[in-house]
C-alpha positions in Angstrom: 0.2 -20.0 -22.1 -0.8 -16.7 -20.5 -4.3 -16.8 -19.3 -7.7 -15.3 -20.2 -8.2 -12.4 -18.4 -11.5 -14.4 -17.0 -8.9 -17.0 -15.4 -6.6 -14.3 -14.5 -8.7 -12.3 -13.0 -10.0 -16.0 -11.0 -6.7 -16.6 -10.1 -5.5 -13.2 -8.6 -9.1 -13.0 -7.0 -8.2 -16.2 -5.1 -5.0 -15.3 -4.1 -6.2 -11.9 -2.8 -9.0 -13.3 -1.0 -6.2 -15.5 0.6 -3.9 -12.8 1.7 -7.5 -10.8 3.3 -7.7 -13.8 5.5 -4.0 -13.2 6.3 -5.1 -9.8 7.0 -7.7 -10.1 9.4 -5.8 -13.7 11.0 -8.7 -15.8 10.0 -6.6 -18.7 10.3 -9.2 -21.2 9.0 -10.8 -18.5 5.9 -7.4 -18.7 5.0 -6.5 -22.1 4.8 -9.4 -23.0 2.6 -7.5 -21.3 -0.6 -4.9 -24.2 0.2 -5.1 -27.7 -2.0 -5.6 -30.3 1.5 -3.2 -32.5 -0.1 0.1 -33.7 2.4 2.5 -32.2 -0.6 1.2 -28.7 -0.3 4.1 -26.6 0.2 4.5 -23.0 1.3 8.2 -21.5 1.7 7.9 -18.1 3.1 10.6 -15.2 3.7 12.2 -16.7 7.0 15.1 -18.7 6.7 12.9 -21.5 9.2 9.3 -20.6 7.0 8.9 -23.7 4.9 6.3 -26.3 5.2 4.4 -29.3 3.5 0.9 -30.0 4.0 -1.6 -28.4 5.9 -0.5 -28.7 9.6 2.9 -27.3 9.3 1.2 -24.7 6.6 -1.0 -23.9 9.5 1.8 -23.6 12.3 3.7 -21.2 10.1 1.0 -18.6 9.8 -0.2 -19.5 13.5 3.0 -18.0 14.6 3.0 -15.0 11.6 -0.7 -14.3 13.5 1.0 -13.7 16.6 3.9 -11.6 15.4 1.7 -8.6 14.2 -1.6 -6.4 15.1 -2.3 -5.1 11.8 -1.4 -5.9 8.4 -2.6 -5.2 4.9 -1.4 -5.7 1.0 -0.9 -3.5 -2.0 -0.7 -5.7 -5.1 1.0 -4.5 -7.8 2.5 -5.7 -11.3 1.6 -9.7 -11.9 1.3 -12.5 -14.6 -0.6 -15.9 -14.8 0.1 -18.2 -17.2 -2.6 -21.6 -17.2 -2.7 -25.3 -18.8 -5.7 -27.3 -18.5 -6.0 -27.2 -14.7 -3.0 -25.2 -13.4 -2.3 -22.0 -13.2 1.2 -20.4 -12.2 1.8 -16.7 -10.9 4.4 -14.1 -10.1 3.1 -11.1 -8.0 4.3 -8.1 -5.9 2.5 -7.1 -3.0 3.7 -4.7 -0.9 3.1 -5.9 2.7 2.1 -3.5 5.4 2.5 -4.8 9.2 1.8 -2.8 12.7 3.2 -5.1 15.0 3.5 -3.8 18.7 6.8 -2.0 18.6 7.4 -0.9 14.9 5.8 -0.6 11.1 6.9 -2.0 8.1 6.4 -1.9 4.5 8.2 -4.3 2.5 7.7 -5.5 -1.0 7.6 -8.9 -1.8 7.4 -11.4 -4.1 4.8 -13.9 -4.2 5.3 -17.3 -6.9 2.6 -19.9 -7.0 1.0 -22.7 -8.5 -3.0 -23.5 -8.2 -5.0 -25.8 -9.5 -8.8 -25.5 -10.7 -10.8 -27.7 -8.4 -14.0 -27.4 -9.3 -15.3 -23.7 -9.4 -12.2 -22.9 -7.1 -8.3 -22.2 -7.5 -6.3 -23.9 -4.6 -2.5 -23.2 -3.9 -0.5 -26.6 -4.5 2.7 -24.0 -3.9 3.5 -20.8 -2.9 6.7 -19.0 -2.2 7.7 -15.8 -1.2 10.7 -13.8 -1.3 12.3 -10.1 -0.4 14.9 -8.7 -2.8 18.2 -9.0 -1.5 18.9 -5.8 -0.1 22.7 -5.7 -0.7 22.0 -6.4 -4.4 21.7 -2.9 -6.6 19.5 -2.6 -9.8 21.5 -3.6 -12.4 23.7 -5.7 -10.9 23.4 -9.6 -11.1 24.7 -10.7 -7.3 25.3 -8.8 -4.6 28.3 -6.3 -3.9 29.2 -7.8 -0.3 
């Protein structure tokens, strides 16, 4: 059932205040908006960017951390659905990275699932994804 716009707005606050940690490589700030359970799961855009529970979470955004000096979000269009305790999203953020040698802007986007623990929302999952580039509007698999 789509949510209240008081649990919504909970929800998407959560999520942003996660990806502001993200922003500003505050490793642990971050990692707080994570369930602590060992079958937390985060897949990520790289092919090798998938990990359950907390320490390989942790490893995957140690080494993101490294890769850039600057980054911040945009989000845009989202939905959040909720029963009893758990909420699920959809989300597009446009990402926005100075690493050393280049800049990018890419849109991506974010799936999750939290769960209400306490006066807090915690990620149980979240996955992101690019649009396939070789894929046009319209079209339902890629050309090549």
């Amino acid at each position: 059932m789509r949510a209240d716009a008081q649990t919504e707005a909970e929800v998407m606050n959560a999520v942003k205040q996660c990806f502001a940690a993200f922003a500003k490589r505050d490793l642990n700030a971050m990692l707080t908006f994570f369930a602590p359970d060992p079958d937390v799961v985060v897949i990520g855009t790289g092919r090798d960017e998938k990990g359950i529970g907390i320490a390989q979470i942790r490893a995957i955004f140690k080494r993101a951390f490294s890769q850039f000096n600057e980054a911040s979000f945009d989000f845009g269009w989202h939905s959040v659905s909720v029963a009893g305790p758990f909420a699920w999203l959809a989300t597009d953020i446009i990402l926005h990275v100075k690493a050393s040698d280049r800049e990018i802007s890419r849109q991506i986007r974010l799936t999750g699932v939290m769960e209400r623990r306490g006066d807090r929302w915690l990620i149980l999952q979240s996955h992101d994804s690019v649009a396939d580039r070789d894929q046009v509007d319209g079209e339902a698999f890629p050309r090549k």
